[in-house]
C-alpha positions as CSV (number, residue, x, y, z in Angstrom):
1,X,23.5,-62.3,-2.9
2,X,23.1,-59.9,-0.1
3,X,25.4,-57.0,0.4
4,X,25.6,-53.2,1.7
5,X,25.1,-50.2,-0.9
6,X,28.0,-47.7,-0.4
7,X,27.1,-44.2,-0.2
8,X,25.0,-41.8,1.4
9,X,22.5,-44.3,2.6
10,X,24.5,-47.1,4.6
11,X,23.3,-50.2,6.1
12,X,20.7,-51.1,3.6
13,X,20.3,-54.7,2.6
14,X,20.0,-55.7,-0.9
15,X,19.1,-59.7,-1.8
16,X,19.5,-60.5,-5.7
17,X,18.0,-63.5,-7.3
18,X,16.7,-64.5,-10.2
19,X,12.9,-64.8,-10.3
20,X,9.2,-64.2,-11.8
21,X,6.6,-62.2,-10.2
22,X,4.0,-63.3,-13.4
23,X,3.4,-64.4,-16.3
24,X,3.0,-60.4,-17.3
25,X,6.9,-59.9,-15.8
26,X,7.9,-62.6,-17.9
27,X,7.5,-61.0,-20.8
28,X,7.8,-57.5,-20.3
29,X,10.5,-57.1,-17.6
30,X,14.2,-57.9,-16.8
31,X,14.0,-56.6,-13.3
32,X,11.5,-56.4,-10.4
33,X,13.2,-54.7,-7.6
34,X,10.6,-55.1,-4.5
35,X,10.6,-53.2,-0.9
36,X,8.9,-54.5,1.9
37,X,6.2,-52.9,4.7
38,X,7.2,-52.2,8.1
39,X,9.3,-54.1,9.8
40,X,11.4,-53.8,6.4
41,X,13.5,-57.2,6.7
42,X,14.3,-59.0,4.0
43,X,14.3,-62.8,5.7
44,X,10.4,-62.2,6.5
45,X,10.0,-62.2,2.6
46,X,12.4,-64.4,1.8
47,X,9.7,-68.0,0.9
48,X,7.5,-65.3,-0.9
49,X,11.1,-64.3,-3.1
50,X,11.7,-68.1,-3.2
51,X,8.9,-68.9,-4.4
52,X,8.8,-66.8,-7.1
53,X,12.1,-67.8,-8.0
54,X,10.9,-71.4,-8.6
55,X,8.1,-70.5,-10.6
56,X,10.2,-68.2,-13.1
57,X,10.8,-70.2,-16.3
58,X,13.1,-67.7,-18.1
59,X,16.5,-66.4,-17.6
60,X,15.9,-62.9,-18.4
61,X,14.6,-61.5,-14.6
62,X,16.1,-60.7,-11.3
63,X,14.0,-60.0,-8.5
64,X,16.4,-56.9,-6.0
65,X,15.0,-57.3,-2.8
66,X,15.5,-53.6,-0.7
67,X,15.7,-54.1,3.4
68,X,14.7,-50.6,5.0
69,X,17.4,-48.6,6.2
70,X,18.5,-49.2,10.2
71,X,15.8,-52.1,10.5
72,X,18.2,-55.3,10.0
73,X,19.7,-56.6,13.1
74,X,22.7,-57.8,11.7
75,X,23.6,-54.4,10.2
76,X,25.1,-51.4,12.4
77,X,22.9,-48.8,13.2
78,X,23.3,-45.5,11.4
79,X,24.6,-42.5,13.1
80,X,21.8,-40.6,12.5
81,X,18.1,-41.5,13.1
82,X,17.4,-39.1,10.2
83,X,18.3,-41.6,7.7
84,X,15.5,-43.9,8.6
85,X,13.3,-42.2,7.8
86,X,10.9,-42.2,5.0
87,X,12.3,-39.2,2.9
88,X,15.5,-41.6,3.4
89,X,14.0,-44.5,2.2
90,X,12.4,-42.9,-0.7
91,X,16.2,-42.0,-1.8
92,X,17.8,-45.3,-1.5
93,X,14.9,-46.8,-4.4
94,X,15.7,-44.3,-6.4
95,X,19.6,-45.0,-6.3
96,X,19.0,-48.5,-6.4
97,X,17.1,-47.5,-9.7
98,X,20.2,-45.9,-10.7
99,X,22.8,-48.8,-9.7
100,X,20.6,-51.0,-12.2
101,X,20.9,-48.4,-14.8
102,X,24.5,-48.1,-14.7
103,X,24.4,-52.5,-14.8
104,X,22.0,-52.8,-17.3
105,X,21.8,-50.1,-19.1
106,X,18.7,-47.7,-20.5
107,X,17.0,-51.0,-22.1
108,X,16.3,-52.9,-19.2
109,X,12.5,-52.4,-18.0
110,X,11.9,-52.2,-14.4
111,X,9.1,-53.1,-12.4
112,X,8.7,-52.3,-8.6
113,X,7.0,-54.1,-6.4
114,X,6.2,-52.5,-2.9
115,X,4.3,-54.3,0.0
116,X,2.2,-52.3,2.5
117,X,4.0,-49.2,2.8
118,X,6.4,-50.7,0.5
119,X,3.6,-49.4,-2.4
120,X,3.6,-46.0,-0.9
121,X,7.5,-45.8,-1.3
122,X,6.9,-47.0,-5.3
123,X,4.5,-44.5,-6.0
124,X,7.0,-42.0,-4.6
125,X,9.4,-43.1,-6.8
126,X,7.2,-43.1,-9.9
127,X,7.0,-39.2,-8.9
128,X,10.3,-38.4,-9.5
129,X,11.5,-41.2,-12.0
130,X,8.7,-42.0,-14.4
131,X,11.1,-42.6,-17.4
132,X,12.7,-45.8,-15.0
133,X,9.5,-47.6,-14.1
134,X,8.1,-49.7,-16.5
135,X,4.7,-50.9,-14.2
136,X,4.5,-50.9,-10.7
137,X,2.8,-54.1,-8.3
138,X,1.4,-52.5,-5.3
139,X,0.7,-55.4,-2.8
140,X,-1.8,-54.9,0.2
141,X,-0.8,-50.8,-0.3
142,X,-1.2,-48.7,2.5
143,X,-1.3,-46.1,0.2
144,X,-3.6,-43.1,2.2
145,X,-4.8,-42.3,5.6
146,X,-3.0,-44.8,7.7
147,X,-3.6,-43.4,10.9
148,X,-7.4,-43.1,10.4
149,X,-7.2,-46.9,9.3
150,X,-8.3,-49.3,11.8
151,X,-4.9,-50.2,12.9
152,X,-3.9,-47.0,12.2
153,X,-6.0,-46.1,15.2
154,X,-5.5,-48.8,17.4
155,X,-2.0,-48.5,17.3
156,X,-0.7,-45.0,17.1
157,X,-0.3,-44.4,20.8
158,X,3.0,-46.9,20.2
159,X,4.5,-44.5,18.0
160,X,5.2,-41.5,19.8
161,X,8.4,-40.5,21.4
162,X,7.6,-41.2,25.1
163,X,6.0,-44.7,23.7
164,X,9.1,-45.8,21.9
165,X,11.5,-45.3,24.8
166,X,9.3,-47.2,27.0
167,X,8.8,-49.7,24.7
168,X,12.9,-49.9,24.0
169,X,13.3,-50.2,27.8
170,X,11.0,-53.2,27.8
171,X,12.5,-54.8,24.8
172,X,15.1,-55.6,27.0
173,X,13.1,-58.1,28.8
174,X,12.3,-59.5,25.5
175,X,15.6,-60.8,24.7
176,X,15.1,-63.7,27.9
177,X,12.4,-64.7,26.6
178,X,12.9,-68.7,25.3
179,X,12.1,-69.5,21.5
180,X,9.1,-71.2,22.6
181,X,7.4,-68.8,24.3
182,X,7.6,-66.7,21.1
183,X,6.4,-69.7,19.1
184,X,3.5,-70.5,21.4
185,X,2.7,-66.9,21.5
186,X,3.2,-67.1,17.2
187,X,1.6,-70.5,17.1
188,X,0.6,-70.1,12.9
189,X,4.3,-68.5,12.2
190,X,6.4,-70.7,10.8
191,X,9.8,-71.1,13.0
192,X,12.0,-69.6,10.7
193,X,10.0,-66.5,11.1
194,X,9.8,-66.7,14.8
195,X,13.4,-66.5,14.9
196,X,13.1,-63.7,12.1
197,X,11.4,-61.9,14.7
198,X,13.5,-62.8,18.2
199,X,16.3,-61.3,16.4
200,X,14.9,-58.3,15.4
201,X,13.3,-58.2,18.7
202,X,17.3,-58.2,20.4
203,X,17.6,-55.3,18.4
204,X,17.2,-52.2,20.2
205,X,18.0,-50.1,17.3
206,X,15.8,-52.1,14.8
207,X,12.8,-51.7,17.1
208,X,13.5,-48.1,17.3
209,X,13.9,-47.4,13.6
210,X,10.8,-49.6,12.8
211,X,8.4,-47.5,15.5
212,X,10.2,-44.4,14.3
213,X,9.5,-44.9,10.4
214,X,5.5,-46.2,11.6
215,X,5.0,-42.8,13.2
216,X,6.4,-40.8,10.5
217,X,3.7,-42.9,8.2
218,X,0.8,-41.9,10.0
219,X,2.0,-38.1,9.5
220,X,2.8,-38.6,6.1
221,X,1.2,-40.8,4.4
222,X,-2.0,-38.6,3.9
223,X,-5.0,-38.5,1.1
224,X,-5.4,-40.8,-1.7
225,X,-3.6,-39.5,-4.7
226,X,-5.6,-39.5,-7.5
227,X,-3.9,-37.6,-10.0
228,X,-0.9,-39.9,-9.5
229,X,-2.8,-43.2,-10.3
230,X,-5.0,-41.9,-12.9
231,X,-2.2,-40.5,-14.9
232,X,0.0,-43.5,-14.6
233,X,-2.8,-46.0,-14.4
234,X,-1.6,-48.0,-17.1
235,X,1.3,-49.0,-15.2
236,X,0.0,-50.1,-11.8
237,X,-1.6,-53.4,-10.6
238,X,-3.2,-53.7,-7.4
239,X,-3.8,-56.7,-4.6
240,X,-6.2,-56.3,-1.9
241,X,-7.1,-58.4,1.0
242,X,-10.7,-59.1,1.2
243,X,-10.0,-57.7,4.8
244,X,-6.8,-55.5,5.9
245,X,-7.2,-53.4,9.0
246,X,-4.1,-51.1,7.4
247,X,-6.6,-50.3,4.6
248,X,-9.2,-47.7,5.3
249,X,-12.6,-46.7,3.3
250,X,-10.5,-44.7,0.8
251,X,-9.7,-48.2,-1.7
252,X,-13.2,-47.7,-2.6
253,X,-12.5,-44.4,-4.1
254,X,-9.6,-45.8,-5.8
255,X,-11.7,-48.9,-7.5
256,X,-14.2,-46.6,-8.6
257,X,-11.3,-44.4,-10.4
258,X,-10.4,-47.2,-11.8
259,X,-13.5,-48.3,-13.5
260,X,-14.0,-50.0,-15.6
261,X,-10.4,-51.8,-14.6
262,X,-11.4,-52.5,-11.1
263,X,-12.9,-56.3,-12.3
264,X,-10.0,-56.5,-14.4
265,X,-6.1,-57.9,-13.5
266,X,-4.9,-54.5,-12.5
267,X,-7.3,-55.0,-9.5
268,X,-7.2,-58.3,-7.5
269,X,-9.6,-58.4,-4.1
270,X,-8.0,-61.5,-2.2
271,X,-11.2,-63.8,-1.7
272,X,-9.3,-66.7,0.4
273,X,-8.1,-64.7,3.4
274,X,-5.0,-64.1,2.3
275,X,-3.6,-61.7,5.4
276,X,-2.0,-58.1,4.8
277,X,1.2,-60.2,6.2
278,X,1.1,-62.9,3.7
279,X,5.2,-62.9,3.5
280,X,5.2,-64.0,7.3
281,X,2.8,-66.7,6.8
282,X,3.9,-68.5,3.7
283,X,0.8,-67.8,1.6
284,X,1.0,-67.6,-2.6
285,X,-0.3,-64.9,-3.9
């Protein structure tokens, strides 16, 4: 189901479905709630979900899919550009961690799953609310450094103020462009995530949260947090791409803290070119 939390944090969009992440979640979880990268829309993910859903072969888990505040196109925009931001997207995990609380009660073990900067948003959360995470799935994390990441630095200039409003000026232009322009332009996207992307391209205020939220990342999203991951190391998996242009030199550091876990399942370096957007492009993990 999809719906709207109430509250302080409006115009976030929730998907519920039942599903497996792993053979691990099978047993040892009754909820994975996952939050996405940047663009933070939910239909992008939607095969990945689905697929998971078809694999699951108990009736014990639920996979909460979390949109990113003021990035879905179908929902209003906020009032305030404040409150999509990443501080705000922090908060709406954690009260999501406390809606499942309140429906399932202290037994249920939780597992968070967060995709690019989706990961860096989980490990936030595992600050403040250790107790209500039961193991963590980090999935191509952008985790540290993103602006000095090759991306990071190929693309900050689109981030700042002056570059957004031109950018939102042009993205009017966008909205005449036919469906298969976009999908010659997209040729290995699937259609259904073409059209994922024309409409969040009409968007004006999607665009403009998206680019906001990027450039507050590259601020924010600093050094590599060692003392985090070491002391809840036994709750964290990782999945790298062999190559991922949002991941800088710094996952190094973090395989060798890992040691001698880094060859085992908490670490998984992609070997079949799996890219950093595997929802878009309908690859298993």
């Amino acid at each position: 189901m999809s719906h709207t939390l109430s509250g302080d944090q409006p115009n976030t969009e929730v998907t519920l479905q039942p599903s497996s992440f792993s053979s691990y979640l099978h047993n040892r979880c009754t909820d994975s709630s996952s939050f996405p990268g940047n663009p933070g829309l939910l239909d992008f993910y939607l095969p990945f979900l689905n697929a998971l859903h078809q694999k699951d072969t108990t009736t014990t888990l639920a996979i909460l899919a979390l949109g990113h505040i003021g990035h879905s196109p179908v929902i209003s925009a906020p009032q305030s550009t404040d409150s999509c931001g990443l501080a705000s997207q922090v908060e709406s995990v954690a009260r999501v961690l406390n809606a499942l609380k309140l429906e399932y009660g202290g037994t249920a073990k939780v597992a968070l799953v967060g995709h690019s900067i989706g990961a860096w948003m989980s490990l936030q959360v595992l600050k403040s609310r250790a107790p209500d995470v039961s193991m963590i799935f980090l999935l191509f994390p952008t985790i540290s450094n993103i602006a000095n990441t090759p991306n990071g630095k190929r693309l900050s200039w689109a981030f700042s103020p002056t570059s957004i409003s031109i950018l939102l000026l042009l993205s009017r232009l966008v909205k005449y462009l036919p469906t298969y322009i976009l999908c010659t332009i997209f040729r290995d996207w699937p259609l259904s995530q073409v059209l994922v992307l024309q409409r969040h391209l009409h968007s004006p205020w999607s665009i403009a949260a998206a680019l906001n939220m990027a450039g507050e990342e590259m601020i924010a999203v600093q050094g590599l947090d060692l003392v985090l991951l070491e002391k809840h190391r036994q709750r964290l998996w990782f999945y790298y791409a062999g190559h991922d242009d949002w991941v800088g030199p710094e996952k190094n550091k973090l395989l060798s803290s890992f040691y001698p876990d880094e060859r085992s399942q908490r670490i998984v370096q992609d070997e079949s070119e799996i890219p950093h957007a595997f929802c878009i492009m309908a690859c298993s993990l």
